[in-house]
C-alpha positions as CSV (number, residue, x, y, z in Angstrom):
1,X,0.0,0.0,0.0
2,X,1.4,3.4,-0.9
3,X,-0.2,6.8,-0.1
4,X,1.2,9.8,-1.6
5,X,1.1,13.4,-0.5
6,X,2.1,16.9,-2.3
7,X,2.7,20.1,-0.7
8,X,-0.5,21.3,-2.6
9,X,-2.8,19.3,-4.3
10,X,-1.4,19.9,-7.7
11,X,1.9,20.2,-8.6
12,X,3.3,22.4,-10.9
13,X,4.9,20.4,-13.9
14,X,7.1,23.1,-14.4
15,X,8.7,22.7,-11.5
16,X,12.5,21.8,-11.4
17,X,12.4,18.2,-9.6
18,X,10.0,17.4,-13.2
19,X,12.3,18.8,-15.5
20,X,15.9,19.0,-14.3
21,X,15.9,16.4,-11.6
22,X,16.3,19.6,-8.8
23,X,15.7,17.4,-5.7
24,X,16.1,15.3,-2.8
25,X,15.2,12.5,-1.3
26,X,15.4,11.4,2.9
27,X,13.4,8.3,4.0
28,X,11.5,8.6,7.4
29,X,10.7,5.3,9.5
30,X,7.5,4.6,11.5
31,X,7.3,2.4,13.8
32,X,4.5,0.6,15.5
33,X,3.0,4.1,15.2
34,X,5.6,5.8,16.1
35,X,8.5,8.0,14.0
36,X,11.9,6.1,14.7
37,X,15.4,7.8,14.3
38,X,13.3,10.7,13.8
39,X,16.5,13.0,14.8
40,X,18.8,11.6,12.4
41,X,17.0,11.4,9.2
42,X,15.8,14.7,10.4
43,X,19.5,16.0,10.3
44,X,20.7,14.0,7.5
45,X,17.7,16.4,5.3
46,X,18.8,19.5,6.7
47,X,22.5,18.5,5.4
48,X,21.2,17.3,1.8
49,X,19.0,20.6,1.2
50,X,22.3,22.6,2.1
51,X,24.5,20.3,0.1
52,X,22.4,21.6,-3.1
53,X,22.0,25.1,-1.5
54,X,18.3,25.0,-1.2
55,X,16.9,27.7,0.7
56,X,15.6,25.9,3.9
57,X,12.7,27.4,5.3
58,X,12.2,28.4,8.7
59,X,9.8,26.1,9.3
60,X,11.5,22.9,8.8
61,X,12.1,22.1,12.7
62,X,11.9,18.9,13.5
63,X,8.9,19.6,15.5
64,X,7.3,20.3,12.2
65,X,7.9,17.0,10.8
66,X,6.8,15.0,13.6
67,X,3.9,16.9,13.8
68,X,3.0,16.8,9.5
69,X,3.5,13.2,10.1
70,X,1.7,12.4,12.8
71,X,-1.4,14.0,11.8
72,X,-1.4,13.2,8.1
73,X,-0.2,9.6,8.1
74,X,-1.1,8.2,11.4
75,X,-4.0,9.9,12.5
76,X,-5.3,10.5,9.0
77,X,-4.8,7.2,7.2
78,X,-3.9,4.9,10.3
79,X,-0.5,3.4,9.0
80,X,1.4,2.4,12.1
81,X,4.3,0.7,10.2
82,X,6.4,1.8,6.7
83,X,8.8,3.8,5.2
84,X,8.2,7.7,4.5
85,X,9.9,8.6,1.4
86,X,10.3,12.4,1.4
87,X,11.6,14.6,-1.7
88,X,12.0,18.5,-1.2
89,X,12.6,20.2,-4.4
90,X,13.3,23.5,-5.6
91,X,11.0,25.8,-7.4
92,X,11.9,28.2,-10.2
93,X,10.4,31.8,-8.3
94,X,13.2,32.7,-7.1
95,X,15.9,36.2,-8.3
96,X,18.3,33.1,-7.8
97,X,18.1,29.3,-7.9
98,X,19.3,29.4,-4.1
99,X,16.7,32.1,-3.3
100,X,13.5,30.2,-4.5
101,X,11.5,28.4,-2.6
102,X,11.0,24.6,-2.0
103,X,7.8,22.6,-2.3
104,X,7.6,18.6,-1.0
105,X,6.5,15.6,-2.0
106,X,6.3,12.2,-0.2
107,X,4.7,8.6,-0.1
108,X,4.3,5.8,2.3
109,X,5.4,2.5,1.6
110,X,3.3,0.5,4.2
111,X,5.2,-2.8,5.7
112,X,4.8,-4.9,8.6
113,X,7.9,-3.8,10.4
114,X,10.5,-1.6,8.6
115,X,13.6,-3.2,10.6
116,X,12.6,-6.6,9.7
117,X,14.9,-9.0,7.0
118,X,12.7,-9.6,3.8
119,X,11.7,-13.4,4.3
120,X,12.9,-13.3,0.4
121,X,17.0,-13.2,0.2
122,X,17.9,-11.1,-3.0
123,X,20.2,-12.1,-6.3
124,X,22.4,-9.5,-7.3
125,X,24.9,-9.1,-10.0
126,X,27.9,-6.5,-10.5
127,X,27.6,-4.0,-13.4
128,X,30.4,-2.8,-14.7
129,X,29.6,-1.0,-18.1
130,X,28.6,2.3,-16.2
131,X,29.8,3.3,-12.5
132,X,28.8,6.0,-10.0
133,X,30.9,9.1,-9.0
134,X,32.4,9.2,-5.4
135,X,32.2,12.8,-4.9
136,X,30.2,15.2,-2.5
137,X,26.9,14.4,-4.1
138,X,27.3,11.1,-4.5
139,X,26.5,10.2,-0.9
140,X,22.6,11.9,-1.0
141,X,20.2,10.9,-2.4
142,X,19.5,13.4,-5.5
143,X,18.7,12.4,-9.0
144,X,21.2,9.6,-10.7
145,X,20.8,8.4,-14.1
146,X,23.0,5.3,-13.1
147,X,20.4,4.0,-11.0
148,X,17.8,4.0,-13.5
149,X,19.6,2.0,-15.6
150,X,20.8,-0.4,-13.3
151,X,17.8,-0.3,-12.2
152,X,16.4,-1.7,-16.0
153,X,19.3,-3.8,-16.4
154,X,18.1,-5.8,-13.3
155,X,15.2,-6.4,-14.5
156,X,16.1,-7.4,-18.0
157,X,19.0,-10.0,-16.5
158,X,15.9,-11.6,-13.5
159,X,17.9,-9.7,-11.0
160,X,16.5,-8.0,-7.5
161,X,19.3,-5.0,-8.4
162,X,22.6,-4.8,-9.3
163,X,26.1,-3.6,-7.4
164,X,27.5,-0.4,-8.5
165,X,30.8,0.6,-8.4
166,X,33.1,3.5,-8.5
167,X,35.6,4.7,-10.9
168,X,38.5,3.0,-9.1
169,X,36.5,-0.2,-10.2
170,X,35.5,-0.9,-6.1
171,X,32.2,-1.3,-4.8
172,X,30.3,2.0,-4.2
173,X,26.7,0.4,-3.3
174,X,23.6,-0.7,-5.2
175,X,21.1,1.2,-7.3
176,X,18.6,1.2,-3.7
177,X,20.4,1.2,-0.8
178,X,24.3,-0.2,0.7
179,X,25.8,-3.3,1.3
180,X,27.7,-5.3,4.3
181,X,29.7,-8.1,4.1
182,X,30.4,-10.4,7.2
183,X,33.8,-12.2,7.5
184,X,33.9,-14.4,10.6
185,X,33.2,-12.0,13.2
186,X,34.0,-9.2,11.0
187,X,31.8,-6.5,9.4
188,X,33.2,-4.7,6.5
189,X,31.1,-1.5,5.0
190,X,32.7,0.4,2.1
191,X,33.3,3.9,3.2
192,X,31.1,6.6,2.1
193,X,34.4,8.1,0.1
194,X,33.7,5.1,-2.2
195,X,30.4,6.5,-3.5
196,X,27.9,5.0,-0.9
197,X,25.5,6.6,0.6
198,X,24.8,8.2,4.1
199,X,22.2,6.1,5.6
200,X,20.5,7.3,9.0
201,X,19.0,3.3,8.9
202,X,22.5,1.7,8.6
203,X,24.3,4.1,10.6
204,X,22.1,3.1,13.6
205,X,22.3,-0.7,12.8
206,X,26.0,-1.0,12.9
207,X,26.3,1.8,16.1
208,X,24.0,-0.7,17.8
209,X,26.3,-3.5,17.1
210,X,29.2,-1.6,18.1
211,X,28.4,-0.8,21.3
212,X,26.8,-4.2,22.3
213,X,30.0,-5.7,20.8
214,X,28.3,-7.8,18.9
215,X,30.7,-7.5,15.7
216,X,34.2,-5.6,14.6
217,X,33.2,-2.8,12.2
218,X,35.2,-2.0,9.4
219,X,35.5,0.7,6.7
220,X,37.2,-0.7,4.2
221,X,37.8,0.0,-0.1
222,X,36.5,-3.1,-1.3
223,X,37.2,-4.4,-4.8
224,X,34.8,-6.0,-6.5
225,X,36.0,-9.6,-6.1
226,X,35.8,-9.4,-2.5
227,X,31.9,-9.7,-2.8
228,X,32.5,-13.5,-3.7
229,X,34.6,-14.0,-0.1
230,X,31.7,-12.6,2.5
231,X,30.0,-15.8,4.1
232,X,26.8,-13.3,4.5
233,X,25.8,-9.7,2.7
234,X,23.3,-7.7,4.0
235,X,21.8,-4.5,2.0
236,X,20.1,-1.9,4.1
237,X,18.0,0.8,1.7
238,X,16.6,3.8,3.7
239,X,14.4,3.7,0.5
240,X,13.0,0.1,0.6
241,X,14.3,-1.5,3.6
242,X,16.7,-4.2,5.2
243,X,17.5,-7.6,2.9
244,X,19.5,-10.5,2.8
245,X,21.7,-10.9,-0.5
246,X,20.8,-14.8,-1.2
247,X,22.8,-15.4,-4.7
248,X,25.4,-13.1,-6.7
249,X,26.2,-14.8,-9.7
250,X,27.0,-18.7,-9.5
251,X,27.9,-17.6,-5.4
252,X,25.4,-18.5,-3.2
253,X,25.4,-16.9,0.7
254,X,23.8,-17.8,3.4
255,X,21.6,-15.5,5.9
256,X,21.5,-17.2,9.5
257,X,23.8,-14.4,11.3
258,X,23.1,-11.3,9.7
259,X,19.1,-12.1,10.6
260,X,20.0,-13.0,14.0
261,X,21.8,-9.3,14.4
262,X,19.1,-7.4,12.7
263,X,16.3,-9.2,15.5
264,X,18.4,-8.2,17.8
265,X,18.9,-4.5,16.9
266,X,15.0,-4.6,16.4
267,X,14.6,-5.9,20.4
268,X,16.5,-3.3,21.1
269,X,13.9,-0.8,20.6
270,X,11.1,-1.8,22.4
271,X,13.2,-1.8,25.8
């Protein structure tokens, strides 16, 4: 189930998200009715709209945020659990593009729980005609032609989506989200100087297992045959959600561990 909701009821097809891609995109999680990690993702929009000098309004307080959404999705429509896919873009009134004013758009994805493993492990494959940039922008989520077409070369090849990597030929992320590859008691993330993104979701997930000591986190450069050595990959999309990578190419992974961390990291917050 998906609702969607504008800033006004109509938008404006001249507006710059529509024709020049002039926009971001932050994911929001409730919870059992409740907004989750509110803070960070909260943050983490504040530091994308300034990364592509938008003109942030005075009004975007966190406050404000709780409050649209807990009026328009959980009182309004009753969704206790799913993923809130905001996108702020800019408009074209401004004397300058960094003096016009923004306008919003966002959906819910409606799930059962939005920490919870899909029961359905992905298959994944590298790409390596095109690759993503590993630059300021390339950690937010803005628009990114690459995407799209891995995203269509996924489906083409019967794939759930497809690994991108960065110029230096190492892996950046996928099209939807970023990856995690457990060695023994070992936790290797590629850093986000390789071209993955900043994820409010993941950042929480691997704090939590820091401080319980649960696993050894590592940043690490990873090249692109190193995917075939994890004995378990998890991908964590702040878009989508959290999902066991089952199959990547004739390699085939299991899932046991990685679930039992993420159950525990969901435990953790109903203490």
């Amino acid at each position: 189930m998906e609702n969607q909701y504008f800033t006004s009821e109509v938008i404006n097809v001249k507006n710059r998200a529509f024709l020049l891609g002039d926009a971001v995109k932050v994911s929001f999680f409730l919870r059992n009715g409740e907004l989750i990690m509110d803070e960070e993702c909260y943050f983490f929009l504040m530091a994308s709209m300034r990364k592509m000098r938008m003109n942030i309004p005075l009004t975007y307080t966190l406050e404000f945020f709780q409050s649209l959404f807990q009026k328009e999705i959980i009182q309004d429509t009753g969704v206790q659990n799913g993923i809130i896919n905001f996108q702020v873009f800019r408009n074209n009134d401004g004397l300058t593009l960094s003096k016009s004013s923004i306008s919003y758009f966002y959906e819910v994805q409606q799930m059962n729980d939005v920490l919870a493993v899909y029961e359905r492990a992905l298959e994944l494959d590298l790409i390596k005609e095109i690759n993503v940039n590993n630059n300021l922008l390339s950690n937010i989520r803005v628009h990114c032609p690459e995407n799209i077409y891995g995203e269509i070369y996924a489906q083409e090849n019967d794939l759930d989506d497809v690994i991108l990597l960065n110029p230096n030929k190492r892996i950046a992320r996928t099209t939807s989200g970023n990856l995690l590859f457990l060695e023994g008691d070992v936790i290797k993330v590629p850093k986000q100087t390789e071209g993955a993104y900043i994820s409010p979701l993941l950042e929480n997930f691997v704090t939590f297992l820091h401080k319980n000591k649960l696993a050894d986190i590592q940043e690490h450069e990873i090249i692109a045959f190193e995917s075939q050595k994890a004995e378990e990959i998890l991908m964590i999309s702040d878009e989508k959600g959290v999902f066991s990578v089952g199959k990547i190419r004739n390699k085939t992974f299991e899932t046991s561990r990685f679930q039992e961390l993420v159950e525990s990291w969901k435990k953790s917050f109903s203490l």
